[in-house]
NULOBA-512974 format. One record per residue (C-alpha): residue in three letters; x, y, z. Coordinates in steps of 0.05 Angstrom, whole numbers, plus 5000, padded with zeros to 4 digits. Example, Ala and Ser with C-alpha at 12.3 -4.5 7.8 and 13.67 -1.06 7.14 Angstrom:
# NULOBA-512974
NODE/residuo/c1/c2/c3
NODE/ALA/5246/4910/5156
NODE/SER/5273/4979/5143
END
This chain:
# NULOBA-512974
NODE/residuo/c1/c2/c3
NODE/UNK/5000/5000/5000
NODE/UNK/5021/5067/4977
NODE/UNK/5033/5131/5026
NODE/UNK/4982/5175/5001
NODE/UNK/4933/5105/5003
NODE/UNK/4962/5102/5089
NODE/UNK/4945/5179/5102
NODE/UNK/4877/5166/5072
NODE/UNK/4855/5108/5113
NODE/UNK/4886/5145/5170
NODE/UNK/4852/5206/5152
NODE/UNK/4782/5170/5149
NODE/UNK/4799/5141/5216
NODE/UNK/4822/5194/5245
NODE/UNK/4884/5158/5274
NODE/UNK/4912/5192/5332
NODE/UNK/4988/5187/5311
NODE/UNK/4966/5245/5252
NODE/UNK/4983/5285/5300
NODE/UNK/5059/5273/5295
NODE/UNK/5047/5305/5221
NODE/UNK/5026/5377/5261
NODE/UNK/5093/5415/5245
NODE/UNK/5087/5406/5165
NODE/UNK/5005/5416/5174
NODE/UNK/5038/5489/5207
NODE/UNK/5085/5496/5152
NODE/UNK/5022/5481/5097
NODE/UNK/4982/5532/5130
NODE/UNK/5042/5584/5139
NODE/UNK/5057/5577/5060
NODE/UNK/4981/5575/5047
NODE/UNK/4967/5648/5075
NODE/UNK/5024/5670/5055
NODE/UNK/5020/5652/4978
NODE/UNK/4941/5682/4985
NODE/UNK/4965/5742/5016
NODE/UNK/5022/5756/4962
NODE/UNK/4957/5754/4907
NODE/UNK/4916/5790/4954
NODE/UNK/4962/5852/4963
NODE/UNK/4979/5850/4890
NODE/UNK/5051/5831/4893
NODE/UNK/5033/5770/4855
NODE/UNK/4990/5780/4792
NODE/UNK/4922/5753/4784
NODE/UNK/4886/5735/4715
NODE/UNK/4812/5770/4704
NODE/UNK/4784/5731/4636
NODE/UNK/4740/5772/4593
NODE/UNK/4686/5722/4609
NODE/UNK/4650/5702/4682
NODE/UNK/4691/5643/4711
NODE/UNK/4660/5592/4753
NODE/UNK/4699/5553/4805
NODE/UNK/4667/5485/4820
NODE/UNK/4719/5451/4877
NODE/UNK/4729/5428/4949
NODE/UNK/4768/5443/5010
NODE/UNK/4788/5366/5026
NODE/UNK/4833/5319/4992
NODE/UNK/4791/5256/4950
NODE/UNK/4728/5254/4918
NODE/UNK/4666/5295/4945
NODE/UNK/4615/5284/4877
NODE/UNK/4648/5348/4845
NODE/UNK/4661/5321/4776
NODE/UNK/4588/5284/4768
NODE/UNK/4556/5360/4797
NODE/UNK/4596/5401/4745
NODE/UNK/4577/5344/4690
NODE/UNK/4500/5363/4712
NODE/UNK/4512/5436/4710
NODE/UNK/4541/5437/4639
NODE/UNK/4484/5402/4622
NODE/UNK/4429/5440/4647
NODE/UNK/4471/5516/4618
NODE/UNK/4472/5469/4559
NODE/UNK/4384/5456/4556
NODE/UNK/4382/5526/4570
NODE/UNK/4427/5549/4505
NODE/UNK/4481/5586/4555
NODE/UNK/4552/5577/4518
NODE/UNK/4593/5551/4574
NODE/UNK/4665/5516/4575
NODE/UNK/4710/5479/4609
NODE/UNK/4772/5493/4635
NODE/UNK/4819/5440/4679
NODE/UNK/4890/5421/4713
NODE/UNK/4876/5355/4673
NODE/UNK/4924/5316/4738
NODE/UNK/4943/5253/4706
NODE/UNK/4958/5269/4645
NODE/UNK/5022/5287/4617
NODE/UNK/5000/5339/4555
NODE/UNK/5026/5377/4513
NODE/UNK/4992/5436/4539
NODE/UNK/4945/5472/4545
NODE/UNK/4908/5428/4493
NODE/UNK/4835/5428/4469
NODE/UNK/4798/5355/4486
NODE/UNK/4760/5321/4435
NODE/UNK/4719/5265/4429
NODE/UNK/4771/5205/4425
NODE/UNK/4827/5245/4475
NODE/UNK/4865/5200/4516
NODE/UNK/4869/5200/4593
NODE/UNK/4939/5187/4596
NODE/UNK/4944/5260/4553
NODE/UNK/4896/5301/4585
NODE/UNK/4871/5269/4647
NODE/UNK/4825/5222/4670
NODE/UNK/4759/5263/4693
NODE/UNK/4774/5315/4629
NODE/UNK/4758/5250/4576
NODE/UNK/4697/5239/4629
NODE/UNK/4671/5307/4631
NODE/UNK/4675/5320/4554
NODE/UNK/4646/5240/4535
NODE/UNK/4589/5254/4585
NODE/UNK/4575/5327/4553
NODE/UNK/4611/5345/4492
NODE/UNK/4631/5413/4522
NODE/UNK/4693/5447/4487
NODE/UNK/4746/5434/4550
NODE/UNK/4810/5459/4546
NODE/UNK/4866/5433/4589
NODE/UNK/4939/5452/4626
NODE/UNK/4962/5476/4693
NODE/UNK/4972/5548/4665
NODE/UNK/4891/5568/4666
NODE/UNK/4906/5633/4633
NODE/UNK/4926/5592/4579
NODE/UNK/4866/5546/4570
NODE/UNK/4819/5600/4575
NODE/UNK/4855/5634/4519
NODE/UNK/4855/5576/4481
NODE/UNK/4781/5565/4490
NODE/UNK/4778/5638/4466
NODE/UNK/4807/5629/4397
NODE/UNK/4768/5584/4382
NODE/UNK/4695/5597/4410
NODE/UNK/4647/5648/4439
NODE/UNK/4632/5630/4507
NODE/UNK/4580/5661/4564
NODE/UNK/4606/5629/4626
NODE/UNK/4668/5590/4636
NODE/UNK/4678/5531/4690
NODE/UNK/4735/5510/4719
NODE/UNK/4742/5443/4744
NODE/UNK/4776/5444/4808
NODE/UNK/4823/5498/4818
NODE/UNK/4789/5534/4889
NODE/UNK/4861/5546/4909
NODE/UNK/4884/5572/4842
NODE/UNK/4889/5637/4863
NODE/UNK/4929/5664/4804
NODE/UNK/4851/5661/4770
NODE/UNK/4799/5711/4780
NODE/UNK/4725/5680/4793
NODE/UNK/4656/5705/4800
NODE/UNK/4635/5647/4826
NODE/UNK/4646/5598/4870
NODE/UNK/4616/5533/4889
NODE/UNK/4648/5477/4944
NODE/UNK/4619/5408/4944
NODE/UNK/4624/5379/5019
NODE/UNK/4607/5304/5025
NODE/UNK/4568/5300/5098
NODE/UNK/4591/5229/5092
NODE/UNK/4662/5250/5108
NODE/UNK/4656/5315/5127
NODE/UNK/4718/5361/5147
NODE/UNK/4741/5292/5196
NODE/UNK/4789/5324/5245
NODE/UNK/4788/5385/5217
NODE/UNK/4870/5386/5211
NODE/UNK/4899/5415/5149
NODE/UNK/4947/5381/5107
NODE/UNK/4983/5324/5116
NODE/UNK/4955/5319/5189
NODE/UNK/4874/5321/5165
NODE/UNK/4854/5325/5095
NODE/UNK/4831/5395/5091
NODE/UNK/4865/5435/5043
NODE/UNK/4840/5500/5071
NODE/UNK/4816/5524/5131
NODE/UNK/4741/5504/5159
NODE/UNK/4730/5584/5156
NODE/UNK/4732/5575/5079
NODE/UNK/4661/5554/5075
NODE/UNK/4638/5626/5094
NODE/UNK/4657/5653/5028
NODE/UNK/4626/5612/4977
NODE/UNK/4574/5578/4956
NODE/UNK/4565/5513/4999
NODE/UNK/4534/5451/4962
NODE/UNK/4519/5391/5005
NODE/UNK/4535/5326/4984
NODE/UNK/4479/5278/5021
NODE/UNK/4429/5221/5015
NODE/UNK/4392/5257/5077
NODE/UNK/4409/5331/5065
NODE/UNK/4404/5383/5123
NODE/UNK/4414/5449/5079
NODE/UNK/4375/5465/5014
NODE/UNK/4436/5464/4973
NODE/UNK/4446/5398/4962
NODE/UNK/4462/5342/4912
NODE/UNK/4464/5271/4917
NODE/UNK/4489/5221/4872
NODE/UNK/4435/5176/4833
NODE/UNK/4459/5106/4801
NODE/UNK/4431/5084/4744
NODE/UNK/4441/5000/4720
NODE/UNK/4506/4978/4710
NODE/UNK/4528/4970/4638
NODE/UNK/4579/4924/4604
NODE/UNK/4655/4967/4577
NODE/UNK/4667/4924/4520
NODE/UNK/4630/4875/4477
NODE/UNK/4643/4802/4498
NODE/UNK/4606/4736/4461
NODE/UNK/4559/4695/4501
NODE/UNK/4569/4745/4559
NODE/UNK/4495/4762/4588
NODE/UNK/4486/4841/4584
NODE/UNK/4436/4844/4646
NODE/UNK/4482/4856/4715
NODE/UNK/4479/4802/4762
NODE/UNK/4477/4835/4824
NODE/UNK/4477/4765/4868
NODE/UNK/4550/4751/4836
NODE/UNK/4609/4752/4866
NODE/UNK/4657/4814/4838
NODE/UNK/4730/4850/4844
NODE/UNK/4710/4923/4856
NODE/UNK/4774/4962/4808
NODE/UNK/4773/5034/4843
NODE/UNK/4823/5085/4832
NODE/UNK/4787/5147/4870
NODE/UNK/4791/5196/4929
NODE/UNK/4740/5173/4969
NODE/UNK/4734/5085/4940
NODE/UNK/4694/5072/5004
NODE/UNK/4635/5112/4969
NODE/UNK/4641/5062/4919
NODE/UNK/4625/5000/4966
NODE/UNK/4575/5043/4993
NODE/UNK/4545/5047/4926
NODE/UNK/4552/4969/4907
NODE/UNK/4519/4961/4973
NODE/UNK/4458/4994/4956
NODE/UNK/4455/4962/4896
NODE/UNK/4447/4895/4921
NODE/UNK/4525/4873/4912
NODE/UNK/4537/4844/4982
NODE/UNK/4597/4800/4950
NODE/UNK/4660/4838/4931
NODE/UNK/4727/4837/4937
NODE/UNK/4753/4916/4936
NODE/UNK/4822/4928/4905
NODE/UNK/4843/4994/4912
NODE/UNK/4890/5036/4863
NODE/UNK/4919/5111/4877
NODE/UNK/4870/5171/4857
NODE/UNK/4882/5184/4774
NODE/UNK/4919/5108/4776
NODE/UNK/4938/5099/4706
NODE/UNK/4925/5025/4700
NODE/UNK/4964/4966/4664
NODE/UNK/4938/4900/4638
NODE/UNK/4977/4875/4698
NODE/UNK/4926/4901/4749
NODE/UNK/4864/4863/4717
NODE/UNK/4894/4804/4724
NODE/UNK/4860/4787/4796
NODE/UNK/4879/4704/4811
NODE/UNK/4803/4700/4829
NODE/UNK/4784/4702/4758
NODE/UNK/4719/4738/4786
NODE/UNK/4684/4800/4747
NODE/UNK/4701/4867/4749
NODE/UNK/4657/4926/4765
NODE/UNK/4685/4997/4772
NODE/UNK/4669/5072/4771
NODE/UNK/4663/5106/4711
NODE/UNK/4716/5137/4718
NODE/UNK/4762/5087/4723
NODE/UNK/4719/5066/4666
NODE/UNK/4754/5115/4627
NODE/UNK/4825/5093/4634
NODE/UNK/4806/5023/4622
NODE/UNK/4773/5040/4564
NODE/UNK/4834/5062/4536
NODE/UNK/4884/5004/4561
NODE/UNK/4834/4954/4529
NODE/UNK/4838/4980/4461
NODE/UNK/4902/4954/4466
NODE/UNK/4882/4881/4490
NODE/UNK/4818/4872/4445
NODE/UNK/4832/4796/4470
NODE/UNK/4819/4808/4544
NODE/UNK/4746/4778/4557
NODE/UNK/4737/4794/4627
NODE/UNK/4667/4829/4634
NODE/UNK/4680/4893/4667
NODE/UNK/4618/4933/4688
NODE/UNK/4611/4998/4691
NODE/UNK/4572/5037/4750
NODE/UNK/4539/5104/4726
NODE/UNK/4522/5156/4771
NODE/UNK/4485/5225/4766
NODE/UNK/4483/5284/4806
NODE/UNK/4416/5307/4831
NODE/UNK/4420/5373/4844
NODE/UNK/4363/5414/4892
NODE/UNK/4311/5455/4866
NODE/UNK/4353/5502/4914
NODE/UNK/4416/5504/4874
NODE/UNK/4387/5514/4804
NODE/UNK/4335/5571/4833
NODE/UNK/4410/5600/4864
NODE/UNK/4449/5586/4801
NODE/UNK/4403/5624/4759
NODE/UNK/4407/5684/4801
NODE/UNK/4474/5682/4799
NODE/UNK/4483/5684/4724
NODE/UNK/4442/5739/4723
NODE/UNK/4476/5779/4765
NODE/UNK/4529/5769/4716
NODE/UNK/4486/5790/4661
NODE/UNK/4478/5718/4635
NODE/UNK/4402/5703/4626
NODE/UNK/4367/5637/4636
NODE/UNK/4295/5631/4608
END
């Protein structure tokens, strides 16, 4: 098992011996304020696009349901004819950049949630660390009303007009340590500034979203192999995410009470060697992992292990959409 795989089990116990990790959480938060406060009296330069940016992140480290909620937004500006965009790091991916996605781009070039975002939606993405760049790039090639940024919350070299943090109630802010001692990348206080959207099955606050899951479908195309899921079978759950014990959670409620989990680092780019489980059992993953695998297979067209694919949506509150068109038309951005 992998460091960063350690902190995050200790992190989601909330192990008491995190505490040893207290001088570099000091350091983080020293070089955290101090990097904000360079942008904020102007002795670092800041980048104000000519069109409204939209910051969809979080404040912890792993998966809190932000990539399925910004899939849904882009969807709905899309239903309502708004010309939006995408802009993001693309982690995982090794470029060129910044580079325009298309259709067929591969996660090992531009990232694994980029090819996820743009297969689910189409939207013109562009992608690199330097987010000047990729909005520029969007720029010369498009006429947009509203530009998202995937991730990015502590990006401060970007100018936003809005801001929205997704906050999973099923972890929460755990010990409410910054980094490496909790998994908070800023501090609690953050929260008070934006837009607060809460991921729950039982919501307390009318922001919220939860994530729906629709019937699992089959990757690739495999003779004699049934295309209804089985959910009485026994399966090797592939999951290479912040958060995989959402996943379980998910196969749970699904019915899969038989599964053996094998867990990969966040944006894991996979190799044939890792499907090669001695049980010989099925696979079922996220689709995002989906993604990657995708790609790898195209490689092996003679690998005939079913792997099944579990697809989630974001439901959004009537809350958030009544908030997110007020919003936009603050920014002059109308919504019929």
């Amino acid at each position: 098992m992998s460091i960063a795989q350690h902190l995050q089990n200790a992190w989601q116990r909330q192990a008491k011996w995190l505490i040893v990790l207290r001088p570099l959480s000091c350091l983080y938060r020293f070089g955290f304020l101090l990097n904000q406060q360079r942008y904020q009296l102007g002795l670092k330069k800041s980048y104000l696009a000519p069109v409204p940016v939209m910051v969809i992140g979080n404040i912890t480290v792993g998966g809190s349901g932000k990539t399925p909620l910004l899939i849904q937004l882009v969807k709905y500006l899309q239903a309502k004819q708004i010309r939006v965009a995408v802009i993001s790091r693309g982690y995982g991916g090794r470029g060129p950049f910044p580079v325009l996605l298309q259709s067929d781009s591969l996660p090992e070039i531009v990232g694994d949630e980029p090819c996820q975002i743009v297969q689910a939606t189409a939207v013109a993405m562009a992608v690199g660390p330097n987010r000047q760049a990729n909005i520029e790039l969007l720029l010369q090639h498009g006429t947009y009303d509203l530009i998202i940024s995937d991730d990015g919350l502590q990006h401060w070299a970007l100018q936003r007009q809005l801001e929205w943090i997704v906050l999973d109630n099923q972890r929460g802010l755990g010990n409410q340590k910054l980094l490496p001692e909790g998994y908070l990348r800023e501090p609690p206080s953050r929260l008070q500034h934006s837009t607060v959207i809460e991921h729950a099955q039982a919501p307390t606050q009318a922001l919220n979203m939860h994530l729906a899951v629709a019937a699992p479908y089959l990757l690739q195309t495999i003779p004699n192999q049934p295309a209804q899921f089985d959910a009485t079978l026994h399966y090797c759950a592939l999951v290479g995410i912040g958060f995989p014990q959402r996943f379980y959670q998910t196969l749970r409620q699904m019915g899969v009470s038989q599964f053996q989990p094998h867990e990969f680092p966040d944006h894991h780019e996979y190799v044939l060697e890792d499907l090669d489980f001695a049980t010989g059992l099925q696979i079922i993953t996220t689709e995002k992992d989906a993604v990657k695998l995708k790609a790898l297979l195209q490689h092996y067209p003679d690998f005939k292990r079913p792997i099944w694919v579990v697809p989630v949506t974001a439901v959004l509150s009537d809350a958030c959409y009544m908030l997110l068109n007020q919003q936009l038309q603050q920014l002059g951005i109308g919504i019929d």
